[in-house]
N, CA, C and O atoms as CSV, one atom per row, in Angstrom:
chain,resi,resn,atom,element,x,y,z
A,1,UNK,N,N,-14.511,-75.724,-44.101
A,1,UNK,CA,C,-14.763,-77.112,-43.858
A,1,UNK,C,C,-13.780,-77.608,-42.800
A,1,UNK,O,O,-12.570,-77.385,-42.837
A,2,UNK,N,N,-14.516,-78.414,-41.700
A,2,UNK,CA,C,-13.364,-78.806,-40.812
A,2,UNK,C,C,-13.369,-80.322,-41.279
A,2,UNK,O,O,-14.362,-81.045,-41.367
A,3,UNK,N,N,-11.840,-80.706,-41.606
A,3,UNK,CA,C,-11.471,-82.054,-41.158
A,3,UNK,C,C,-11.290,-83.023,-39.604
A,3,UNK,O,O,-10.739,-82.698,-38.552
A,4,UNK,N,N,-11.785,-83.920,-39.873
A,4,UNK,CA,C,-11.449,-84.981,-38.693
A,4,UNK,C,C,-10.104,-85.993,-38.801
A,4,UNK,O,O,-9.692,-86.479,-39.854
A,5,UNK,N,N,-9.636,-86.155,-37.739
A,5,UNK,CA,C,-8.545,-87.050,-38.834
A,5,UNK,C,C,-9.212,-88.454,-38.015
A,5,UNK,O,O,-9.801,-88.431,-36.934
A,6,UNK,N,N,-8.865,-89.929,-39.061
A,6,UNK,CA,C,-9.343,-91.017,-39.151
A,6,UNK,C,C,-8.601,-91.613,-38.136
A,6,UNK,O,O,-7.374,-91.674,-38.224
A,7,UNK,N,N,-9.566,-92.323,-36.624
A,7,UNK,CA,C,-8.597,-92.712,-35.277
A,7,UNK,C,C,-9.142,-94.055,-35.629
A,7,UNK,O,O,-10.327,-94.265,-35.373
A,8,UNK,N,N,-8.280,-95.176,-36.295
A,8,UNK,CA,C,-8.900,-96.695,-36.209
A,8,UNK,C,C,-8.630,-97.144,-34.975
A,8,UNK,O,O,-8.868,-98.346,-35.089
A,9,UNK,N,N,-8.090,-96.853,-33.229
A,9,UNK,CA,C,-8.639,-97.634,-32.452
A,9,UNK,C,C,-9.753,-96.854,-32.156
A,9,UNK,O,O,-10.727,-97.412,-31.650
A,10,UNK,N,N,-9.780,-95.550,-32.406
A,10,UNK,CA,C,-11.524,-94.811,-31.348
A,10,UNK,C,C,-12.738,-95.385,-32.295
A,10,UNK,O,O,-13.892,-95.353,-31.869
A,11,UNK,N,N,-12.404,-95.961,-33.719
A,11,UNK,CA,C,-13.346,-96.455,-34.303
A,11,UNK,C,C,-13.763,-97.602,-33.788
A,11,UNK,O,O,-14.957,-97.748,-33.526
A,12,UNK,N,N,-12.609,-98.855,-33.502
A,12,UNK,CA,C,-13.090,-100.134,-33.021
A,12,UNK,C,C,-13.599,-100.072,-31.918
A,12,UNK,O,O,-14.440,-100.958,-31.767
A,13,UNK,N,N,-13.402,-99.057,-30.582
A,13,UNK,CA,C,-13.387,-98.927,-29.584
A,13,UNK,C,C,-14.984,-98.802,-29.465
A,13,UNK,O,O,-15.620,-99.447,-28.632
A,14,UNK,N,N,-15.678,-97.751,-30.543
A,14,UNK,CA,C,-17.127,-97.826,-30.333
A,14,UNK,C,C,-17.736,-98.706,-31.307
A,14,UNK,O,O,-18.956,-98.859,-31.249
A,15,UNK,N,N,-17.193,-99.190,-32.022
A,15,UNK,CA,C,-17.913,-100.497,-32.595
A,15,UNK,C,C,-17.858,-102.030,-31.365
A,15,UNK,O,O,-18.706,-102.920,-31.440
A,16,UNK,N,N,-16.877,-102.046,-30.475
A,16,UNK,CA,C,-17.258,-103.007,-29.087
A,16,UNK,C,C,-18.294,-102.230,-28.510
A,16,UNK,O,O,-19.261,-102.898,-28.145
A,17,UNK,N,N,-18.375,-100.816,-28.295
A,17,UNK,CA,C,-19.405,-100.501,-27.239
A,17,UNK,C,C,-20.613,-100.872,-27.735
A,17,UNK,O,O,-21.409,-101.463,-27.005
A,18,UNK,N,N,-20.898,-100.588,-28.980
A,18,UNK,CA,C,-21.752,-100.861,-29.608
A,18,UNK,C,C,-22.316,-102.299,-29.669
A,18,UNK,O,O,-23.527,-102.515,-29.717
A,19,UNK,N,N,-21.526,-103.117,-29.666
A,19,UNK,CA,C,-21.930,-104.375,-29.888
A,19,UNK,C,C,-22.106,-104.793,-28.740
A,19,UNK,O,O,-22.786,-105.803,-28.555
A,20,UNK,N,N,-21.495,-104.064,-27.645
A,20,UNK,CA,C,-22.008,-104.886,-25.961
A,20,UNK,C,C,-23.104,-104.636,-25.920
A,20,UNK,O,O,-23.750,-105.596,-25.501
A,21,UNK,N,N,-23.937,-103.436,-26.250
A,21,UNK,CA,C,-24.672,-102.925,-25.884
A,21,UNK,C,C,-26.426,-103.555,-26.363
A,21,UNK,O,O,-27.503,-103.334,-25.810
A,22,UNK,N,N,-26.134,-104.293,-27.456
A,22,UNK,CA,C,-27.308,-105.139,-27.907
A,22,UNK,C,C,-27.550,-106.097,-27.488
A,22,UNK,O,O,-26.584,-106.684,-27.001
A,23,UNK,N,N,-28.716,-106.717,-27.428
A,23,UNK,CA,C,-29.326,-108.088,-27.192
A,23,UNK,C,C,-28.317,-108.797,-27.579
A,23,UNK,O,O,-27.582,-108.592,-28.546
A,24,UNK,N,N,-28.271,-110.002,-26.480
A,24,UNK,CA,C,-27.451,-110.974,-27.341
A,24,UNK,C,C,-28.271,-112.306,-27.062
A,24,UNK,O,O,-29.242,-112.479,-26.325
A,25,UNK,N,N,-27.586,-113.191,-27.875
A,25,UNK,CA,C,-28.888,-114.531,-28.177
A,25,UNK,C,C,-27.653,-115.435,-28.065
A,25,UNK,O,O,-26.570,-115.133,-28.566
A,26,UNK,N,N,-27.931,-116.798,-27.233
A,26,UNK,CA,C,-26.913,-118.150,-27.052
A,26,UNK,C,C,-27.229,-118.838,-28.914
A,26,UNK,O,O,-28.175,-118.734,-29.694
A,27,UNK,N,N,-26.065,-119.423,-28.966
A,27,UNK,CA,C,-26.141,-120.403,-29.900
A,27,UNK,C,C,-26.778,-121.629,-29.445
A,27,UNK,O,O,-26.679,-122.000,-28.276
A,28,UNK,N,N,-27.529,-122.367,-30.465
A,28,UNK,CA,C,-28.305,-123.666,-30.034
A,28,UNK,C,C,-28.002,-124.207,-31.127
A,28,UNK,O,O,-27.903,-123.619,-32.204
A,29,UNK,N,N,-27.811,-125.527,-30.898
A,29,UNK,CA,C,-27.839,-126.874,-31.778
A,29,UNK,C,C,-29.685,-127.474,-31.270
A,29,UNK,O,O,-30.452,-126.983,-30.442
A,30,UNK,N,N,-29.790,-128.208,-31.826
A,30,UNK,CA,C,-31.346,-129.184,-31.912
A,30,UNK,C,C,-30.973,-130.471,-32.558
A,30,UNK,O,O,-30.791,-130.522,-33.775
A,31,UNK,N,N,-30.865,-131.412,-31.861
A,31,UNK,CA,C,-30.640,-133.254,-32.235
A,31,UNK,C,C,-31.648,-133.754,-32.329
A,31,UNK,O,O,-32.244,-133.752,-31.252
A,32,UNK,N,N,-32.165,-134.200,-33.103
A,32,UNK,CA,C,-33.671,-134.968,-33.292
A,32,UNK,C,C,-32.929,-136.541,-33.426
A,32,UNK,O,O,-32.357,-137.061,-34.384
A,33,UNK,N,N,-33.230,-137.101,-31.896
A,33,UNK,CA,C,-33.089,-138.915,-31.863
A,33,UNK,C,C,-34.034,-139.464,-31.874
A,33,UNK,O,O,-35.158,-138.968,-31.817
A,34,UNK,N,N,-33.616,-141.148,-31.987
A,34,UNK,CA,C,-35.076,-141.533,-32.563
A,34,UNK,C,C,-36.477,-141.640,-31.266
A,34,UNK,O,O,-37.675,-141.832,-31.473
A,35,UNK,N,N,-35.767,-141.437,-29.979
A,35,UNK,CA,C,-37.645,-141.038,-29.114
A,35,UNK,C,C,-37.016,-140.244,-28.282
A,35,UNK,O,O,-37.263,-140.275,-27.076
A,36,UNK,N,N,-35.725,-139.069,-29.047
A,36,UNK,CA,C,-36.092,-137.688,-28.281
A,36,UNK,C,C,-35.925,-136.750,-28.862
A,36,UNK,O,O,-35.884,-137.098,-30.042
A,37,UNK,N,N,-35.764,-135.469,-28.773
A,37,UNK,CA,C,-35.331,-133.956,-29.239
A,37,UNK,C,C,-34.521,-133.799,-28.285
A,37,UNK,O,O,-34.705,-134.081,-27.101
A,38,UNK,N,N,-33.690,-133.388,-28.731
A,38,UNK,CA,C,-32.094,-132.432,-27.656
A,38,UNK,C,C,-31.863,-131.230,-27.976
A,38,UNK,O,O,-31.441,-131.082,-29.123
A,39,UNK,N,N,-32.006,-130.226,-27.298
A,39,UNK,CA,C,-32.030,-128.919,-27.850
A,39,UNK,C,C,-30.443,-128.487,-26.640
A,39,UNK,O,O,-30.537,-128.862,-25.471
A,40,UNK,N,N,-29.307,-127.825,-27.033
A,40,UNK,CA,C,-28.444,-127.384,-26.627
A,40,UNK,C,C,-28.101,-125.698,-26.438
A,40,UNK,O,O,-28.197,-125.074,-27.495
A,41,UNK,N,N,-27.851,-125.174,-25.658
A,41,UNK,CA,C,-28.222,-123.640,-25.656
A,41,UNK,C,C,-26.466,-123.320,-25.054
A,41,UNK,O,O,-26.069,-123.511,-23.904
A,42,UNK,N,N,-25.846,-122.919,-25.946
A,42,UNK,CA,C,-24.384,-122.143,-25.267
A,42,UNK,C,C,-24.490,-120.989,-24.264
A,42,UNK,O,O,-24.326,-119.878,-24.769
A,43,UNK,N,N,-24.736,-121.025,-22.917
A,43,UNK,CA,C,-25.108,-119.966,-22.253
A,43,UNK,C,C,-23.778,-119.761,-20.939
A,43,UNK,O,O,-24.077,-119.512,-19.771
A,44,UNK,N,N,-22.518,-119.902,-21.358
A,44,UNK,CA,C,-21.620,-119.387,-20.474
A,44,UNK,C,C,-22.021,-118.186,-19.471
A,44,UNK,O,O,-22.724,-117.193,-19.659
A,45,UNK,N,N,-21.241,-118.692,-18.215
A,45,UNK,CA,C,-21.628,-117.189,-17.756
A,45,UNK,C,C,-22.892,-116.974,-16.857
A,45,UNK,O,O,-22.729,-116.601,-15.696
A,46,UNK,N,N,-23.940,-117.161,-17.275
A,46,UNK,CA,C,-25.525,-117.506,-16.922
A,46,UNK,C,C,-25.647,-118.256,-15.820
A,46,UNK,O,O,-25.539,-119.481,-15.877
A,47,UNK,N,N,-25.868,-117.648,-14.771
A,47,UNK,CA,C,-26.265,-118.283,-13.568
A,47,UNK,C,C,-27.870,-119.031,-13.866
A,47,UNK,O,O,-28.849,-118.507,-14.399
A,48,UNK,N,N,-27.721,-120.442,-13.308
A,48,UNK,CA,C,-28.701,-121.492,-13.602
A,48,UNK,C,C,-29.695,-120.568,-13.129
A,48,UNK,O,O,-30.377,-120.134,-14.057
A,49,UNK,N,N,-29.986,-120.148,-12.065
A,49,UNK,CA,C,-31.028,-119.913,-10.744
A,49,UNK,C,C,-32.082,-118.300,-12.037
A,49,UNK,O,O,-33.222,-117.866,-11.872
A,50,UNK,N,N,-30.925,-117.851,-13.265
A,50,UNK,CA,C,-31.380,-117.068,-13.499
A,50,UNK,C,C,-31.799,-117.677,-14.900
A,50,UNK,O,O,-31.848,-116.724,-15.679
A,51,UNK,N,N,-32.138,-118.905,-15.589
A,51,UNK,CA,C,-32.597,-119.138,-16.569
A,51,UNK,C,C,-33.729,-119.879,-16.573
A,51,UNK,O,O,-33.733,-121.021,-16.112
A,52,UNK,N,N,-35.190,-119.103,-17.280
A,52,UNK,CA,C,-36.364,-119.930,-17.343
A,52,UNK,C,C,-36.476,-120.371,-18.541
A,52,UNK,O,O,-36.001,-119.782,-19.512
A,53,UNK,N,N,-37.205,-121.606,-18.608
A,53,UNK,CA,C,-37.382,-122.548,-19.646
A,53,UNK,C,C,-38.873,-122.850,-19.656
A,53,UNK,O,O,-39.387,-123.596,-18.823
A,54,UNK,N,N,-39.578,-122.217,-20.672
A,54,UNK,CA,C,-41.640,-122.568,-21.074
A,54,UNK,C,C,-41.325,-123.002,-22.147
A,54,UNK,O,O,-40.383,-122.827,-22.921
A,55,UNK,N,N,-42.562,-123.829,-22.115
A,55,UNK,CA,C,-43.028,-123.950,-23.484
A,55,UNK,C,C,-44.537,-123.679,-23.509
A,55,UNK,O,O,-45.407,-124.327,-22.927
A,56,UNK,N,N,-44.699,-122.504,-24.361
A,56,UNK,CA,C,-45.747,-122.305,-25.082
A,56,UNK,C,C,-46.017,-121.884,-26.678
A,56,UNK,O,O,-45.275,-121.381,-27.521
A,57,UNK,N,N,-47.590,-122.370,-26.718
A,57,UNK,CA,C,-48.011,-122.308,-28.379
A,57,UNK,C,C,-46.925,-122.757,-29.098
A,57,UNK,O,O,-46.404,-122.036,-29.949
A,58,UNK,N,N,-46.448,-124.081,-28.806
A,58,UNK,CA,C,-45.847,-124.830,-29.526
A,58,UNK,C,C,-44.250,-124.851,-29.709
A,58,UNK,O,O,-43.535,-125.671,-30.287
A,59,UNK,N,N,-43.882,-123.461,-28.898
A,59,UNK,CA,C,-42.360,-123.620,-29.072
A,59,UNK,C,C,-41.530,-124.001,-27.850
A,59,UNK,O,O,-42.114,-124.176,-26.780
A,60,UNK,N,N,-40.216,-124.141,-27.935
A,60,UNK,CA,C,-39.846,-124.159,-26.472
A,60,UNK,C,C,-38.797,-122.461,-26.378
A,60,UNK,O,O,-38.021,-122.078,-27.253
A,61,UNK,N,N,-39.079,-121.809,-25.198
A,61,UNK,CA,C,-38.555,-120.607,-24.936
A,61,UNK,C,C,-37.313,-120.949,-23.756
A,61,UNK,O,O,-37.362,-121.716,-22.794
A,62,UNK,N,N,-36.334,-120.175,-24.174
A,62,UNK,CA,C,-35.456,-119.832,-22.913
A,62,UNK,C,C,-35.537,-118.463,-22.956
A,62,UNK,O,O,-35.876,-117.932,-24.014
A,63,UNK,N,N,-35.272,-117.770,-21.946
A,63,UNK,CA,C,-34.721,-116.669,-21.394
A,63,UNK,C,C,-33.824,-116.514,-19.979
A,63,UNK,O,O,-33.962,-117.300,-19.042
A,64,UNK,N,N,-33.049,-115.579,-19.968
A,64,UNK,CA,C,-32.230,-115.683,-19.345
A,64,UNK,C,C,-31.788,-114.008,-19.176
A,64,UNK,O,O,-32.407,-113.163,-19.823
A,65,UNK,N,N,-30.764,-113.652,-18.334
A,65,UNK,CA,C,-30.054,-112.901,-18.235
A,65,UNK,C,C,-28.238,-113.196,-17.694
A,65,UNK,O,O,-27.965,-113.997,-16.800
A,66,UNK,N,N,-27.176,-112.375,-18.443
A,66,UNK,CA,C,-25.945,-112.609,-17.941
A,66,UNK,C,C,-25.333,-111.392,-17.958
A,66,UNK,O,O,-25.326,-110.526,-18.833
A,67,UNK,N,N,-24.697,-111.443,-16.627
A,67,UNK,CA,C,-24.363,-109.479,-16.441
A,67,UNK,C,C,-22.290,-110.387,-15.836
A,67,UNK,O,O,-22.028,-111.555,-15.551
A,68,UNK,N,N,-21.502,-109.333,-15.882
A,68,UNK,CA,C,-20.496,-109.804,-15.426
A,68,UNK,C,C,-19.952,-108.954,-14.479
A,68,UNK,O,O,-19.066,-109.445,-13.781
A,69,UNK,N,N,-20.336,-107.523,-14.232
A,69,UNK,CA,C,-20.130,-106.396,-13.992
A,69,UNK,C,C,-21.037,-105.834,-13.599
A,69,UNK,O,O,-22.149,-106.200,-13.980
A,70,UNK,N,N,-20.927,-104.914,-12.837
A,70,UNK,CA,C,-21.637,-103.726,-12.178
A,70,UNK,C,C,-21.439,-102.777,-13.257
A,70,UNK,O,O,-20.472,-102.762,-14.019
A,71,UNK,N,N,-22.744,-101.735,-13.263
A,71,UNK,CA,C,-22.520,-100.784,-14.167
A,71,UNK,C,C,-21.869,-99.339,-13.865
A,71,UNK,O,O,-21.961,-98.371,-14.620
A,72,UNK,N,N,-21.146,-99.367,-12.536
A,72,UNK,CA,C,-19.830,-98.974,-12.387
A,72,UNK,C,C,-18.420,-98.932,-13.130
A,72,UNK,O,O,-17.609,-98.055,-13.426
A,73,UNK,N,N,-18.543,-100.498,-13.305
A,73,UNK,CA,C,-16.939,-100.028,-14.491
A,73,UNK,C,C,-16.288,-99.639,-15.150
A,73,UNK,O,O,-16.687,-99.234,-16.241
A,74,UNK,N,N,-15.079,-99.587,-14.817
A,74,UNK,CA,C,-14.560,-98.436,-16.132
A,74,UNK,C,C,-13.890,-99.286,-17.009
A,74,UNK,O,O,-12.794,-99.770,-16.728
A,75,UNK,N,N,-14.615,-99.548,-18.297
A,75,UNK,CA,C,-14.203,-100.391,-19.212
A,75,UNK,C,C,-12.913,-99.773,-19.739
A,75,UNK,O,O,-12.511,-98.614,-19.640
A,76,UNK,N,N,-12.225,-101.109,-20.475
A,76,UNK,CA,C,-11.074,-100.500,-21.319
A,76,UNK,C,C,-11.323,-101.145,-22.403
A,76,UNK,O,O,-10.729,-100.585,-23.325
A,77,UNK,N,N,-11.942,-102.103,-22.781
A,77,UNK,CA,C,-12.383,-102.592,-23.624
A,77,UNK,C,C,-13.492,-103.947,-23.001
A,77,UNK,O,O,-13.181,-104.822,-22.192
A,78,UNK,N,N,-14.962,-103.726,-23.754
A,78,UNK,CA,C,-15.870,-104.292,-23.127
A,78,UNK,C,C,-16.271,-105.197,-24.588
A,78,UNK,O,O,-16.447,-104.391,-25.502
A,79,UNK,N,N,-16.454,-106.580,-25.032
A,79,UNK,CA,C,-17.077,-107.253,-26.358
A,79,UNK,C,C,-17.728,-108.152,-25.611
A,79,UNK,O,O,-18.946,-108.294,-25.502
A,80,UNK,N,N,-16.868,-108.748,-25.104
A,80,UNK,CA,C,-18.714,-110.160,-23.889
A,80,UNK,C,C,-19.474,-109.790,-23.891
A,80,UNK,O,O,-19.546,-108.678,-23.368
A,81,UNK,N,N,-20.700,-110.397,-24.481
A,81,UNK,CA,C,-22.014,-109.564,-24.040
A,81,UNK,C,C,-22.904,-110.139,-23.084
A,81,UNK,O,O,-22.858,-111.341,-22.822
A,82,UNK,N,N,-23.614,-109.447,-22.610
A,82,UNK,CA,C,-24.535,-109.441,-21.420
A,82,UNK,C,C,-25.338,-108.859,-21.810
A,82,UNK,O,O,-25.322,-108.035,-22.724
A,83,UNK,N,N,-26.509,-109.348,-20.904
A,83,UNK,CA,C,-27.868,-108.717,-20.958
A,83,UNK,C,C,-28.728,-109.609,-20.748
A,83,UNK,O,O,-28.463,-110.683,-20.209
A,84,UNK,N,N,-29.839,-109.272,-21.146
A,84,UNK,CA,C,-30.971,-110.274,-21.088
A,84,UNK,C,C,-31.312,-110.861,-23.053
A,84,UNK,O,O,-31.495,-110.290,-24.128
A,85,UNK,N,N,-31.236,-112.205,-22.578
A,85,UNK,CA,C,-31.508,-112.732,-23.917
A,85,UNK,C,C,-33.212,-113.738,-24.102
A,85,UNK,O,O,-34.017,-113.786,-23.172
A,86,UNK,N,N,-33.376,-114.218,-25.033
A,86,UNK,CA,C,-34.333,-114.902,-25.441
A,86,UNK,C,C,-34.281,-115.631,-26.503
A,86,UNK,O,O,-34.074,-115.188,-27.633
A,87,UNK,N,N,-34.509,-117.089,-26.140
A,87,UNK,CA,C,-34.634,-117.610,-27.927
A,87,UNK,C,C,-35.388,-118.610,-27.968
A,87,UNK,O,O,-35.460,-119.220,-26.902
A,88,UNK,N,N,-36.184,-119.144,-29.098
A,88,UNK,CA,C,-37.368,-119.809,-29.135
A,88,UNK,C,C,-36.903,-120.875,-29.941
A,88,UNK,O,O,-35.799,-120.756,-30.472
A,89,UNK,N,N,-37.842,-122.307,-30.181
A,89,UNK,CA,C,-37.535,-122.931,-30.860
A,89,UNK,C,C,-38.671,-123.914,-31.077
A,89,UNK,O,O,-39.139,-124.591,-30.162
A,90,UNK,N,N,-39.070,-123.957,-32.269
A,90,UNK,CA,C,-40.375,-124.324,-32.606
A,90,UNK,C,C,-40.358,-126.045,-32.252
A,90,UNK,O,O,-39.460,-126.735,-32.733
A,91,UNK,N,N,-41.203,-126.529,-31.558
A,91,UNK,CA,C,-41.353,-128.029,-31.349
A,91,UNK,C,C,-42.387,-128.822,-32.275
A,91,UNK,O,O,-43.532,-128.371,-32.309
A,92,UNK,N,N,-42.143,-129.764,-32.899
A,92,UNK,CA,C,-43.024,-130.711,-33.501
A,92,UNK,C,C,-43.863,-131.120,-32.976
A,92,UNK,O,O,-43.711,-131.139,-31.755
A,93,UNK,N,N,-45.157,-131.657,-33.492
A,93,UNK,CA,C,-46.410,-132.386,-32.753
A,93,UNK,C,C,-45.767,-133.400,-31.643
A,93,UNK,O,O,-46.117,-133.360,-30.463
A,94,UNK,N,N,-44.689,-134.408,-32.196
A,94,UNK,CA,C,-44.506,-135.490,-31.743
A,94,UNK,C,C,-44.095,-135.589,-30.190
A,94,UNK,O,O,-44.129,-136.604,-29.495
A,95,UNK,N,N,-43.627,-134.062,-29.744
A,95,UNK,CA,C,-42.630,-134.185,-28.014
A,95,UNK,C,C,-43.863,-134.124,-27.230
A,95,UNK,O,O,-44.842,-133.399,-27.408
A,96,UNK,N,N,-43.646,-135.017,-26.322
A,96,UNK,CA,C,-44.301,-135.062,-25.455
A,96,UNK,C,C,-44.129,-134.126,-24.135
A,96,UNK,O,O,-43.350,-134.364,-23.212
A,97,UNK,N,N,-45.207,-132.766,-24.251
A,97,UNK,CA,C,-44.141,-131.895,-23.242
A,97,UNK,C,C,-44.568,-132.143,-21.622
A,97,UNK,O,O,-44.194,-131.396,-20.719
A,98,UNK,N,N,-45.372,-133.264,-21.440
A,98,UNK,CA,C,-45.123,-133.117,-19.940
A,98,UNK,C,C,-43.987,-134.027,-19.337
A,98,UNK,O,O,-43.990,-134.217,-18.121
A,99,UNK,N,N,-42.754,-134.753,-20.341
A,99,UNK,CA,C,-42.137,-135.134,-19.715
A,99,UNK,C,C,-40.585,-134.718,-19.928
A,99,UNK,O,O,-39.652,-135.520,-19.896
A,100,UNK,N,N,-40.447,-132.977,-20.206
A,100,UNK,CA,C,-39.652,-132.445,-20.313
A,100,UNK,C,C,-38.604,-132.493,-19.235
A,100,UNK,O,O,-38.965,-132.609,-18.064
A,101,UNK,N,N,-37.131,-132.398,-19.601
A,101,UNK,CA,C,-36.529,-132.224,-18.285
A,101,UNK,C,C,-35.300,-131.094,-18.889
A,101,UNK,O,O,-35.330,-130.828,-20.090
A,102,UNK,N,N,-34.216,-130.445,-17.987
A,102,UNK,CA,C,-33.217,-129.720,-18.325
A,102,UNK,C,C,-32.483,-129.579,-17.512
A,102,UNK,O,O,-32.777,-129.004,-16.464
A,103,UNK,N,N,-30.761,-130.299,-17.889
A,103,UNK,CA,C,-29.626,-129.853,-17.037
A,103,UNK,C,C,-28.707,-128.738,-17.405
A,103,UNK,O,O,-28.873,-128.277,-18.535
A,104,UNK,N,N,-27.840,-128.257,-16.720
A,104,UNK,CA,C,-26.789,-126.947,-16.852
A,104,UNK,C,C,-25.481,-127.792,-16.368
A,104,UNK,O,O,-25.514,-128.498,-15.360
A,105,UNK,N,N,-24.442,-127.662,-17.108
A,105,UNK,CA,C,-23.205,-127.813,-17.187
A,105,UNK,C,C,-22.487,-127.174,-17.917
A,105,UNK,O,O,-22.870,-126.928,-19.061
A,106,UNK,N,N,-20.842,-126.584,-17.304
A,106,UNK,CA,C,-20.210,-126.075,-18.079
A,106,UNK,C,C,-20.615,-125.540,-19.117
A,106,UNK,O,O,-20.253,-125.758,-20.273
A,107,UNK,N,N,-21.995,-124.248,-18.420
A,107,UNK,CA,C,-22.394,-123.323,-19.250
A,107,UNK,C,C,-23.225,-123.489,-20.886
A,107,UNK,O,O,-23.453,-122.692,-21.795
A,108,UNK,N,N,-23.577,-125.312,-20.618
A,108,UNK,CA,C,-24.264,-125.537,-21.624
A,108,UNK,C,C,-25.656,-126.134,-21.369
A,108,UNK,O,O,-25.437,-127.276,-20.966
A,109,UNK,N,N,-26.720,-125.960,-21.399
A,109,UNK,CA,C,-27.798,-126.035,-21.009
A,109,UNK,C,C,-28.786,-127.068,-22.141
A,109,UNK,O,O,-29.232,-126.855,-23.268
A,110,UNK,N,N,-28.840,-128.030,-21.383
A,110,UNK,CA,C,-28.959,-129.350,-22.333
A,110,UNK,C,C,-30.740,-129.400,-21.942
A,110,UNK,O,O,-31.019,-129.468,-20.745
A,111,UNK,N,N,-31.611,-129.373,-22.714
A,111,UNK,CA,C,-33.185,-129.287,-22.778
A,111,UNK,C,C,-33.557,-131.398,-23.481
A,111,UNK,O,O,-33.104,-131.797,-24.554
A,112,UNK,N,N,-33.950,-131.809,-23.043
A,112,UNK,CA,C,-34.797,-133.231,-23.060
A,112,UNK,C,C,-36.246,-132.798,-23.693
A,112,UNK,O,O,-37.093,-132.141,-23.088
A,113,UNK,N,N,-36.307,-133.059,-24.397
A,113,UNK,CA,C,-37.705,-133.229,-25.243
A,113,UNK,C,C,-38.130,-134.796,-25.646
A,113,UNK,O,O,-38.044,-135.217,-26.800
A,114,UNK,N,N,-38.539,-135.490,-24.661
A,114,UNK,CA,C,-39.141,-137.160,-25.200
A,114,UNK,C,C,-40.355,-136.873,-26.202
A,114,UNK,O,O,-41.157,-135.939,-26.208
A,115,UNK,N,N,-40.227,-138.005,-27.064
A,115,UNK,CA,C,-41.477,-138.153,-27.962
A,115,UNK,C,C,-42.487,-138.836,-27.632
A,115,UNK,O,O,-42.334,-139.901,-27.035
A,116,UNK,N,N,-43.649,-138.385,-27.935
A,116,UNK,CA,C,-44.751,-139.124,-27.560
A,116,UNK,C,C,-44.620,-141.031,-27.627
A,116,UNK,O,O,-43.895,-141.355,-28.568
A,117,UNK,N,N,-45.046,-141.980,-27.011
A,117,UNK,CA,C,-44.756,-143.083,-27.288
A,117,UNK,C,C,-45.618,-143.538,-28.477
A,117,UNK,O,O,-45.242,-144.470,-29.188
A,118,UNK,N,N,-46.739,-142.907,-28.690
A,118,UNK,CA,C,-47.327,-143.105,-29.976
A,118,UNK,C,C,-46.935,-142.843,-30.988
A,118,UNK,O,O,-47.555,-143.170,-32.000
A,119,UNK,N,N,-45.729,-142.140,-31.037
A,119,UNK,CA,C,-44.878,-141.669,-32.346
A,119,UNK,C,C,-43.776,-142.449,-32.564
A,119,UNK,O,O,-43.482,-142.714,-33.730
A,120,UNK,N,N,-43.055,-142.902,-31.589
A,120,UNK,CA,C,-42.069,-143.833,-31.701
A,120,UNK,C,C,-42.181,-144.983,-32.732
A,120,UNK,O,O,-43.293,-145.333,-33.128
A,121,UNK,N,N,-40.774,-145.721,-33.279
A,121,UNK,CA,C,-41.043,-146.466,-33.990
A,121,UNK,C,C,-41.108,-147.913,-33.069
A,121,UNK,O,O,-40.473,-147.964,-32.015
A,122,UNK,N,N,-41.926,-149.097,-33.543
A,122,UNK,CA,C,-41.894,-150.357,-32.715
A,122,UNK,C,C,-41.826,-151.082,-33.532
A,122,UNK,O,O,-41.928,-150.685,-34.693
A,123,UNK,N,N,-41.648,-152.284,-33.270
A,123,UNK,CA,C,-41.258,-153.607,-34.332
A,123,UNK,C,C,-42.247,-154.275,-33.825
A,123,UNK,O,O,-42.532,-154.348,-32.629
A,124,UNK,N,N,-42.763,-154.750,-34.670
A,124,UNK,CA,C,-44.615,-155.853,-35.114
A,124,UNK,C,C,-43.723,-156.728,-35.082
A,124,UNK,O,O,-42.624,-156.676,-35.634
A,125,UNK,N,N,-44.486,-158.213,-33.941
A,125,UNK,CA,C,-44.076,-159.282,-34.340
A,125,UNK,C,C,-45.012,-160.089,-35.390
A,125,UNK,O,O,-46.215,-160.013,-35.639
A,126,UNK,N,N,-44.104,-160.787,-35.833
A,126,UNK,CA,C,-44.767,-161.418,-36.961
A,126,UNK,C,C,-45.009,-163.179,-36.836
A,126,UNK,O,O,-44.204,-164.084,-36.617
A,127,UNK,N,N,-46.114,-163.183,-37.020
A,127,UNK,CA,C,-46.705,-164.431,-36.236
A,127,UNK,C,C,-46.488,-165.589,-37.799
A,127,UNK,O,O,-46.688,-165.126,-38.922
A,128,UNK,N,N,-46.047,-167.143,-37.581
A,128,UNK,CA,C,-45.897,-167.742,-38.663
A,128,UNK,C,C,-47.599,-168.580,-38.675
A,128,UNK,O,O,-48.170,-169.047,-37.689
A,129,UNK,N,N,-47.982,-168.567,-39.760
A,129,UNK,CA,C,-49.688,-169.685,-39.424
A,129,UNK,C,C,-48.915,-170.593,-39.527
A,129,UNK,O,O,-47.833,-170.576,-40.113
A,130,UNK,N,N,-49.559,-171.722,-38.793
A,130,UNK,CA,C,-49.407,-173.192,-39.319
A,130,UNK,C,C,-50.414,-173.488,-40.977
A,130,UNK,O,O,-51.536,-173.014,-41.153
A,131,UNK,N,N,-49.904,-174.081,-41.682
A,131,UNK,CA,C,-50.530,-174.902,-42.591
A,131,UNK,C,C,-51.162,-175.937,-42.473
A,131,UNK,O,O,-51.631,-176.491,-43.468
C-alpha cells in the first residue's frame, strides 16, 4: 500500500482552481416600489459594452461575460471568477416592458422595470352632493 502524505496548501490550491473554473452568477437584489421594479445585478469587473439585457417569456435575463486575464497566466493563486454568466429573474404581469431602461456604475448594474399605469395605485376624488 502506498501512502500519500496530507499537503493542506496543494489541497486549497485546487479547491481555488476548481472554483475559478465554474460558472459564476452576480448577486441581485429586486426592489418592488410602488410604480417600479429595481432589479440590481453585482457585476464588478464586466465591461458594459459586454452585458446583454432581454426580456423574454416573462423573465428578465442578463448575461454577460468577465475575463481578467489572458489564458496565458501563470497563476499563483486564481479565486475571482470569470467567465461567462447568466441570470434570470421572473417579472410580474404588472411591468410594463416597453419602457424598460438600464444603467452601469461602479460595477453595479441597476435594471428599471416601470409598472403598467393601469396597475398603479390612484386616489378617486370624492365628490360632496349638495342636499
Amino acid at each position: 500500500m502506498h501512502l500519500v502524505r496530507f499537503d493542506p496548501f496543494r489541497f486549497a490550491w485546487d479547491l481555488s482552481v476548481a472554483a475559478a473554473e465554474r460558472r459564476w452568477a452576480p448577486r441581485v437584489d429586486v426592489i418592488n416600489d410602488e410604480d417600479r421594479i429595481l432589479v440590481r445585478f453585482e457585476v464588478p469587473g464586466v465591461d458594459a459594452e459586454g452585458i446583454d439585457v432581454n426580456i423574454e417569456d416573462g423573465l428578465l435575463v442578463v448575461t454577460g461575460t468577465r475575463t481578467f486575464e489572458d489564458e496565458s497566466t501563470a497563476w499563483v493563486r486564481h479565486e475571482l471568477a470569470q467567465g461567462e454568466f447568466r441570470r434570470a429573474v421572473a417579472l410580474p404581469d404588472e411591468v410594463d416592458t416597453d419602457q424598460v431602461s438600464a444603467t452601469y456604475a461602479q460595477g453595479i448594474l441597476t435594471i428599471a422595470l416601470p409598472k403598467r399605469p393601469e396597475v398603479l395605485p390612484r386616489k378617486v376624488h370624492v365628490e360632496v352632493a349638495a342636499s
